[in-house]
BALUMLUM-141508 format. One record per atom (N, C-alpha, C, CB): x, y, z. Coordinates in pm, whole numbers, plus 50000, padded with zeros to 5 digits. Glycine has a CB too. Layout:
N
XYZ
...
% end
This chain:
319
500844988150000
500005000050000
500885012450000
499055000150122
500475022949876
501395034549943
500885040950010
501985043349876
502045050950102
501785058350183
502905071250179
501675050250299
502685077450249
503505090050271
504825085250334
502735101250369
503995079950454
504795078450596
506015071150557
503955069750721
506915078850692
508265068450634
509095069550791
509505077050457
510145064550816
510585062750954
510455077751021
512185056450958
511385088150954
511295100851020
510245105351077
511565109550952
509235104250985
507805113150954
506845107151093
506895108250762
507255089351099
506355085551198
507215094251328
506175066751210
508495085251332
508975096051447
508335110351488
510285099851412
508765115651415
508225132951459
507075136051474
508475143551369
506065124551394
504455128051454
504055117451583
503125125151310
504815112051620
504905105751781
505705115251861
505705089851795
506505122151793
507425128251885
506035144351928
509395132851778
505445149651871
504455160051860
503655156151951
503805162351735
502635139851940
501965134952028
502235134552156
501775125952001
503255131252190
503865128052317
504125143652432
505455119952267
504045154252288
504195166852346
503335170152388
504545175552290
502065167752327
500805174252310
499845163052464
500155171752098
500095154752475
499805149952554
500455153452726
499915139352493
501645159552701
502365159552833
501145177152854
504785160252823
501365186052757
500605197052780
499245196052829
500585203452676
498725188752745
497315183652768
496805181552940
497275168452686
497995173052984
497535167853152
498185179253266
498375149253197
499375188253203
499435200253243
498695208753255
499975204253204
498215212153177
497135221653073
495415221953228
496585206852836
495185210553197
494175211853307
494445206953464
493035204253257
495595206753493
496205204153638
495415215853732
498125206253640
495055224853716
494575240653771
492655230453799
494755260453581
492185241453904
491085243153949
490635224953970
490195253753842
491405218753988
491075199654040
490025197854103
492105191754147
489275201254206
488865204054270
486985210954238
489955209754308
487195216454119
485895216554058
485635216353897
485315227854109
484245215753874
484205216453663
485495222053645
482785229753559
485845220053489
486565229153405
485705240753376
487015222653278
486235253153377
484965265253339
484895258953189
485485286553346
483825260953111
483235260152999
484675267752870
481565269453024
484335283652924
485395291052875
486875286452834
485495299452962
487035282452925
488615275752965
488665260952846
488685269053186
487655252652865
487655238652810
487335248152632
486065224352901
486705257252600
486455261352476
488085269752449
484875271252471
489235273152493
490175278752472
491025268852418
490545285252570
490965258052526
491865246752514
491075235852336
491685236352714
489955238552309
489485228952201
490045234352095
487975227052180
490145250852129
490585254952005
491885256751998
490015265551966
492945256852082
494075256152093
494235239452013
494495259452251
493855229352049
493665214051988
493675220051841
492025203852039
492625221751816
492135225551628
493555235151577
490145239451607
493885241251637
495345252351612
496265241851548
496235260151781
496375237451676
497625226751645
497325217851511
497825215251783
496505211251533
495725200351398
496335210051272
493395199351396
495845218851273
495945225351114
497835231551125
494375243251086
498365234251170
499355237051207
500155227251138
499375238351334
499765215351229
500745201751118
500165200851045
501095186551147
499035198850989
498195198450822
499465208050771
496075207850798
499935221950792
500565234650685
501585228750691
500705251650717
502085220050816
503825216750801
503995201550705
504685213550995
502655196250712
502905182450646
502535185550474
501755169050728
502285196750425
502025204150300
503525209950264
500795216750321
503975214050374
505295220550348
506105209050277
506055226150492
506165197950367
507085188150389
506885177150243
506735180950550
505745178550248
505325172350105
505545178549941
503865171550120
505175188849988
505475201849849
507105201149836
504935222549903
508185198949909
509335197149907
509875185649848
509655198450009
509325174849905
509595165049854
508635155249748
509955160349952
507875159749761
506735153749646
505995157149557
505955149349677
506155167949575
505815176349458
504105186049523
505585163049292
503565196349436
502615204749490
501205192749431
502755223849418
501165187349372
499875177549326
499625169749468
500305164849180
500585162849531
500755152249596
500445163149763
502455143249551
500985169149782
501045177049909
499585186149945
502365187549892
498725188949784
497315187449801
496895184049808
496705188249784
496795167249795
495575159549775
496345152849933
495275148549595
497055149849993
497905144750125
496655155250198
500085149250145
496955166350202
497055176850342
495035172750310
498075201250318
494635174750199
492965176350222
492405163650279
492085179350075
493145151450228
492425142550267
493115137650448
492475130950135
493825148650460
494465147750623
493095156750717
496485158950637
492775169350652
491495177850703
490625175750663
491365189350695
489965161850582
488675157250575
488725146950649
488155154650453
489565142050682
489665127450800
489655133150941
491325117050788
490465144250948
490375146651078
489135153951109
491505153151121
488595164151051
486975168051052
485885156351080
486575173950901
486095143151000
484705135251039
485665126951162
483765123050884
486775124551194
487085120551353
486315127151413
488435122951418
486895143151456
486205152051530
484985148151570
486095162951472
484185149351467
482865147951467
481955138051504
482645149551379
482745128151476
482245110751533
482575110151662
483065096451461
483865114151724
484085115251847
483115124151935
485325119151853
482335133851904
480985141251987
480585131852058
479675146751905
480145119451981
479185109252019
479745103552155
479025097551901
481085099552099
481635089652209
481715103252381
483765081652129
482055111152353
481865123952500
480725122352582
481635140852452
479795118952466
478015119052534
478225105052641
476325114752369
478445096752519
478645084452666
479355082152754
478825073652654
480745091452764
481655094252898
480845101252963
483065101752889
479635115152952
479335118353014
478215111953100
479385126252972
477705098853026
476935092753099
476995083053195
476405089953043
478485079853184
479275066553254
479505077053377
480975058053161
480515088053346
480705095053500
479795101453583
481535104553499
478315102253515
477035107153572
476975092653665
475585111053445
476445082253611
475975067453656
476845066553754
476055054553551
477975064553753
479045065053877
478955074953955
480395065453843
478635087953938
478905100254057
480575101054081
478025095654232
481105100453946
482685106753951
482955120953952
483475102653832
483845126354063
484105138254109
484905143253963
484965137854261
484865160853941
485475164453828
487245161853822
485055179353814
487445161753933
489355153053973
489615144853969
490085151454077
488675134253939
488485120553911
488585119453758
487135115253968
487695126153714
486765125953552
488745130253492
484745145453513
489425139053513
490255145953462
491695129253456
490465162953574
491345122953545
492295115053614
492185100753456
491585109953823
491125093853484
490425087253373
490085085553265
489925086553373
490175100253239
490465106053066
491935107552993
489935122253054
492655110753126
494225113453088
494755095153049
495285122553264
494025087653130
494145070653135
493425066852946
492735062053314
492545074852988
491365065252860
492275069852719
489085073852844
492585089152734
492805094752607
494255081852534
493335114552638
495135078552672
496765072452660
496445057052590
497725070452848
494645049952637
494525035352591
493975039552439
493345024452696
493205047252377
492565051052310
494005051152186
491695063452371
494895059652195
495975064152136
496655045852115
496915077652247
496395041252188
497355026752180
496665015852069
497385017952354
495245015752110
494635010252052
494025013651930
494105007652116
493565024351876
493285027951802
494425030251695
492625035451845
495575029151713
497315027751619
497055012451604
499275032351730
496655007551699
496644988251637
496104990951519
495514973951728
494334992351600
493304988051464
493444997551344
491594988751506
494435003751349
494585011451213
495635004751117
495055027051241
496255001451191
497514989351098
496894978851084
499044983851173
496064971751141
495144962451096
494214962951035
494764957851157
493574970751010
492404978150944
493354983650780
491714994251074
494244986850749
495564991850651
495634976550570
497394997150760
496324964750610
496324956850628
495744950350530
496114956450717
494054948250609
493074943550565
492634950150433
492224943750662
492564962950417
492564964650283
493244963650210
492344971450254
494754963150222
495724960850170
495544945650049
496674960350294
494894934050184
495304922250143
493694919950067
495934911050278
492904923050127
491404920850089
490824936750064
490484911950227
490784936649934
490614949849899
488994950849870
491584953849770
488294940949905
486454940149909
486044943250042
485694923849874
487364944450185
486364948050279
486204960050284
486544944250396
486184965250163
485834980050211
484294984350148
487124991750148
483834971850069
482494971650097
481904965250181
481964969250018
482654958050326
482104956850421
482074967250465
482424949250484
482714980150487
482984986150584
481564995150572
484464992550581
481804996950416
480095002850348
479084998950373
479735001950222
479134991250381
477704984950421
477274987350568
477724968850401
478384985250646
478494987650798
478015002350861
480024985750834
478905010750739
478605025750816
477135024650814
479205041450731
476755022350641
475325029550592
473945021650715
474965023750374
474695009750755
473525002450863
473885012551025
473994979550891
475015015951035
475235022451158
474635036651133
476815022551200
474695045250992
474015058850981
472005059350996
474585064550810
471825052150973
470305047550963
470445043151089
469725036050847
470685038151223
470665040551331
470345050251433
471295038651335
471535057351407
471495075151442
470325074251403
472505088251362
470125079051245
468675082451256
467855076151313
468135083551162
467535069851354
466715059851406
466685066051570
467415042951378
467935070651608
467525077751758
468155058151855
464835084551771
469175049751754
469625038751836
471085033551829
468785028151807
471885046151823
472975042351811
473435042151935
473615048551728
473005039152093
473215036252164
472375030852271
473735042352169
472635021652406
471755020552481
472395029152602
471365006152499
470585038452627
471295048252712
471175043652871
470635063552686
470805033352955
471335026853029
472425025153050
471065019953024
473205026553083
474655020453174
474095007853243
475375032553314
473145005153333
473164993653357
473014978753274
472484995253427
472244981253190
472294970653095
473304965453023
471624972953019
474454976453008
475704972952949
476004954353028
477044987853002
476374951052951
476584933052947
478154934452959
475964922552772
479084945452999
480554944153012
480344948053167
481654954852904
479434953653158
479604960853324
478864948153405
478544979753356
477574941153360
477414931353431
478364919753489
476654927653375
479264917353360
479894907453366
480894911053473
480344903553241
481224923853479
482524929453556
481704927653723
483064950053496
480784926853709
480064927453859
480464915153948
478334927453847
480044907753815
480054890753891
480864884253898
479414880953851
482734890353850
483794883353798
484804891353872
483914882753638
484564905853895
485734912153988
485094916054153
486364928253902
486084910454229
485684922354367
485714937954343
486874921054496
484874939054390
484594957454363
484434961554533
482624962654246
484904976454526
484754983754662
483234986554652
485764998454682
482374986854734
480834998354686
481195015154672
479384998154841
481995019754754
482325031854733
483715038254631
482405035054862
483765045954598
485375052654525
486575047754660
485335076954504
487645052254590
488595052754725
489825058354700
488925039054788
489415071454681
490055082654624
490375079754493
491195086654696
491605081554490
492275079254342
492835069554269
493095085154328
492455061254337
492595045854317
492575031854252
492275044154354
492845027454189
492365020154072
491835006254147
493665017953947
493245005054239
493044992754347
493694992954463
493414980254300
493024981354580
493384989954722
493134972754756
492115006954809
493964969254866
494374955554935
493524956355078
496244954154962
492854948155120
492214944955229
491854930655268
491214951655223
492664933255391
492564921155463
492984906955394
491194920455505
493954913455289
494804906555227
494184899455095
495334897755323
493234905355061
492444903254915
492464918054863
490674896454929
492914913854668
493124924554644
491504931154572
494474923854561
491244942254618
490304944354524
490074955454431
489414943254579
489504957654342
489314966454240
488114981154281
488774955954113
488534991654239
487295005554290
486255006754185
488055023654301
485305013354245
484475016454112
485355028853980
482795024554184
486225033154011
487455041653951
487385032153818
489175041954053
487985020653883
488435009553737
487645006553662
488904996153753
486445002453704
485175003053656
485345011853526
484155008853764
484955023953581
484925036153478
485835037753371
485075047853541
487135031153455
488115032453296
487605023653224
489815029253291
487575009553248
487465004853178
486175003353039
487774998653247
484945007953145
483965014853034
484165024152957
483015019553075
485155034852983
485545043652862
486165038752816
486015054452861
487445031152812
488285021752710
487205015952608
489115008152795
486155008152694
485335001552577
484645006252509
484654993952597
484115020752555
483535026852471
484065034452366
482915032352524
485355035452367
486025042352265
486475028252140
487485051752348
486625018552189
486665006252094
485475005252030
486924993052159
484065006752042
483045007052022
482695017351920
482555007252127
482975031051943
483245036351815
484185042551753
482635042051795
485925032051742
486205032151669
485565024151590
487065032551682
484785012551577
484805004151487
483885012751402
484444989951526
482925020851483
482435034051328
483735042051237
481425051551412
484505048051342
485065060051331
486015054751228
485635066951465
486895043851222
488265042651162
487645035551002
489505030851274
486715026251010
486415020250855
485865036550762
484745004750866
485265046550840
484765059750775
485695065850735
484055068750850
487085067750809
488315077250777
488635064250608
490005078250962
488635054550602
489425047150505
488405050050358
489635028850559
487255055450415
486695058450275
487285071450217
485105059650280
487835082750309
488415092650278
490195088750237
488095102150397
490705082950221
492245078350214
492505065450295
493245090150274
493335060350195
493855043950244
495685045450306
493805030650059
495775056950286
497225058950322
497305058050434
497855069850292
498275046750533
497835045350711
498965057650765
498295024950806
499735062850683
499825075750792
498875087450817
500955082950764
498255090650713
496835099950712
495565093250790
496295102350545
495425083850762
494425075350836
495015078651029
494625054950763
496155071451087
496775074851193
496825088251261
497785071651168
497555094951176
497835110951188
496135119951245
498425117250991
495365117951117
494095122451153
493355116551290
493275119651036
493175108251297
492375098851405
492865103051511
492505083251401
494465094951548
494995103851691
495125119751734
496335100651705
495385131151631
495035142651629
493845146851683
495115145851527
492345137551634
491135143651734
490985133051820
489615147651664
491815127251867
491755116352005
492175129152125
493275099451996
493165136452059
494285143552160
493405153352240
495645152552075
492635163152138
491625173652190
490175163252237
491225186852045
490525150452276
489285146852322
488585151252490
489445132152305
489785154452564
489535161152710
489295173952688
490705160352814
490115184352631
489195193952632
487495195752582
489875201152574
487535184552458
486175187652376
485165180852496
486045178852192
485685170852608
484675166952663
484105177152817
485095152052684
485315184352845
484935193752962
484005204252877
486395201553046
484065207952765
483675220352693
481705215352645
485085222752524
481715201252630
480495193752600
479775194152718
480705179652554
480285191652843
479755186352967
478725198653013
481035182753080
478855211152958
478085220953006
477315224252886
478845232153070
477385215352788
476775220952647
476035208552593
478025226652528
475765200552669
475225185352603
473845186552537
475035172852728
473235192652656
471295195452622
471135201452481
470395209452744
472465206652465
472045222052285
472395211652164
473775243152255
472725197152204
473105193652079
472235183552003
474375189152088
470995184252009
469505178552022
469755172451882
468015190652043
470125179751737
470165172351647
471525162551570
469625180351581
472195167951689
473935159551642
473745143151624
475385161151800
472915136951642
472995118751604
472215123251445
471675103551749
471105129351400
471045127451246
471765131451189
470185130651183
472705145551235
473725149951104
475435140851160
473925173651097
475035134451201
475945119551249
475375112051125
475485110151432
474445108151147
473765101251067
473935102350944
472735102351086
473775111050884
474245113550742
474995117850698
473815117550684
476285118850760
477715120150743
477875104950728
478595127950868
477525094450837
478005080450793
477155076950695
478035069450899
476175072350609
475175075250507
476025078650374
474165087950555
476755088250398
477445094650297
478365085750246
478045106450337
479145087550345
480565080050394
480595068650302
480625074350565
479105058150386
479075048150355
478615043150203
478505044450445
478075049450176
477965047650036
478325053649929
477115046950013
479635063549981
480695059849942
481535056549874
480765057249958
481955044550006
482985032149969
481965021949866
483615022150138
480925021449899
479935009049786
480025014849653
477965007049821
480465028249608
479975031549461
481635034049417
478665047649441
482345028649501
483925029749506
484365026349311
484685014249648
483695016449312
484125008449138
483075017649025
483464985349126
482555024149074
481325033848973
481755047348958
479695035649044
481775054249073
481935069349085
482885072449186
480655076749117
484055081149206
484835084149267
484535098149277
485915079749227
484145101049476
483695108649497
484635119649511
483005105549573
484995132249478
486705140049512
486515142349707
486935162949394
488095142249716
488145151849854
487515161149873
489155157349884
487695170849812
487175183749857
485455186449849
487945194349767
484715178149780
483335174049814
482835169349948
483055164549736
483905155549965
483685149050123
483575164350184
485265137350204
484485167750215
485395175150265
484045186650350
486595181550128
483355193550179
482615202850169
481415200750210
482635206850066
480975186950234
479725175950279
479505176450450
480245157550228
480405171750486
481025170350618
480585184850663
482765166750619
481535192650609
481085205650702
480255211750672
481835214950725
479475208450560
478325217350587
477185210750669
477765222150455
476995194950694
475895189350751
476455193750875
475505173850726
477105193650940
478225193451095
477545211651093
480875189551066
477345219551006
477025237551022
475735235051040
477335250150883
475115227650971
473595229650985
473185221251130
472715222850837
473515208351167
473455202351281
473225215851390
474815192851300
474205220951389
474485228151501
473985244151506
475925226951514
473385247251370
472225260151363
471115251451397
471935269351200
470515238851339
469275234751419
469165232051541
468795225551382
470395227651642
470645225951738
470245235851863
471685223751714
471155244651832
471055257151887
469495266051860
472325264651823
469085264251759
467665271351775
466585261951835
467115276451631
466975248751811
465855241951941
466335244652060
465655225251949
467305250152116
467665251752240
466835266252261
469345251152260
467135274152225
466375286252212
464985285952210
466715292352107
464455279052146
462535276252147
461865269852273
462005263852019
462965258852313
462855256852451
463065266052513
463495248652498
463665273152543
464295283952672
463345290752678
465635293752656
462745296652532
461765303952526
460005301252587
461905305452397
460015289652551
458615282852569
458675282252740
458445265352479
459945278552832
459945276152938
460265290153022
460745265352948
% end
């Protein structure tokens, strides 16, 4: 498969990550003790998006140098149409952190603690299933009308108002975790695990990671087959994906006070994967350009969020 990527290139965009992550758990070390202000978590999302496009101009630079200006356009767009529908798919997954640390009654010094854990498993795992997912198309170049088929049944969901069950208890990982690990009934501080009376046991803390771990496996399996309809190259595929993994703590302190306004974000979810997904199925017929995706994406993602916001308003109003 070609790709861009080459030893240096991975280097230095691990070497960026690793930066961006040490800032990141710096970054919100201040006010522990209560929410992130709204303000503050909206400085830091956009400081995230800064950076994103920042390396988009340096990986254009770097390309236009060595690969010529054809190649360093069609690289950098299909780097800011992948990372735009990450972004965007990732909304979803925030909603259900915010529902896991509601269900638990996790303190905001906690929530900050678990995310810095989840954002570090997320980054690990999601680099697997992307080399495996690379791979797989590589060797079987028809699953990418599985993958089509997959989104377009997962976008008709959303619409559907069932791309999730909003229970936490019913979750069948959390049951199983009930009846298979010792658990504390209460937190115990900061703790993942704590020894008593010479049995070791696990907090409801671990719990929580581990439901955000799974829930971020859960939709990658949306998020990463959608980026491969936009580019098969696994450093663009990589690059993009972990880029809106990184701003996933700020985007989720900045959501946590903004959840109620986003009333129509699962249909224009919805038909971003819809799109997506069919796609990859008309892959051998019509080849859709970047800068269409591109132009698709953000305009359903503009309108989402003008209908959004004015049902929030009609409510406010009516009440």
């Amino acid at each position: 498969m070609e790709s861009i990527g080459n030893l240096w290139l991975y280097l230095i965009f691990f070497g960026i990550v690793g930066v961006m992550l040490i800032i990141d758990f710096m970054g919100f070390k201040q006010h522990q003790d209560r929410p992130v202000p709204i303000k503050q978590a909206a400085w830091w999302s956009a400081a995230w998006v800064t950076v994103s496009l920042l390396f988009a101009g340096g990986l254009w630079f770097y390309l236009q140098q060595n690969a010529g200006i054809t190649v360093a356009n069609q690289k950098t767009l299909e780097f800011i149409t992948g990372y735009l529908l990450e972004k965007s798919l990732a909304i979803d997954n925030v909603f259900v952190w915010l529902m896991i640390f509601s269900a638990f009654a996790i303190p905001p010094a906690l929530q900050r603690q678990v995310l810095l854990y989840g954002v570090l498993g997320a980054i690990v795992l999601r680099t697997i299933f992307i080399f495996i997912g690379a791979w797989m198309v590589q060797e079987f170049s028809w699953v990418l009308y599985i993958f089509g088929a997959f989104l377009v049944y997962t976008g008709f969901k959303f619409l559907k108002g069932q791309e999730e069950d909003a229970n936490i208890e019913d979750m069948k990982l959390l049951q199983w975790l009930r009846r298979h690990l010792p658990i504390t009934p209460t937190l115990q501080g900061n703790k993942f695990f704590i020894r008593q009376a010479g049995k070791l046991w696990v907090t409801p803390l671990f719990i929580v990671l581990i439901l955000v771990e799974f829930s971020d496996v859960i939709f990658a399996v949306d998020s990463i087959p959608a980026i491969f309809a936009v580019t098969s190259d696994p450093f663009i595929v990589l690059s993009a994906n972990l880029m809106a993994i990184l701003g996933l703590r700020a985007m989720f302190f900045l959501l946590a006070g903004a959840a109620v306004k986003m009333h129509y974000l699962p249909y224009g979810l919805g038909i971003i994967l819809l799109f997506i997904g069919f796609k990859m199925l008309m892959l051998d017929f019509f080849h859709v350009p970047i800068w269409l995706s591109l132009g698709f994406i953000a305009i359903v993602l503009s309108i989402t969020a003008y209908l959004s916001l004015r049902h929030q308003q009609q409510n406010s109003a009516s009440n």
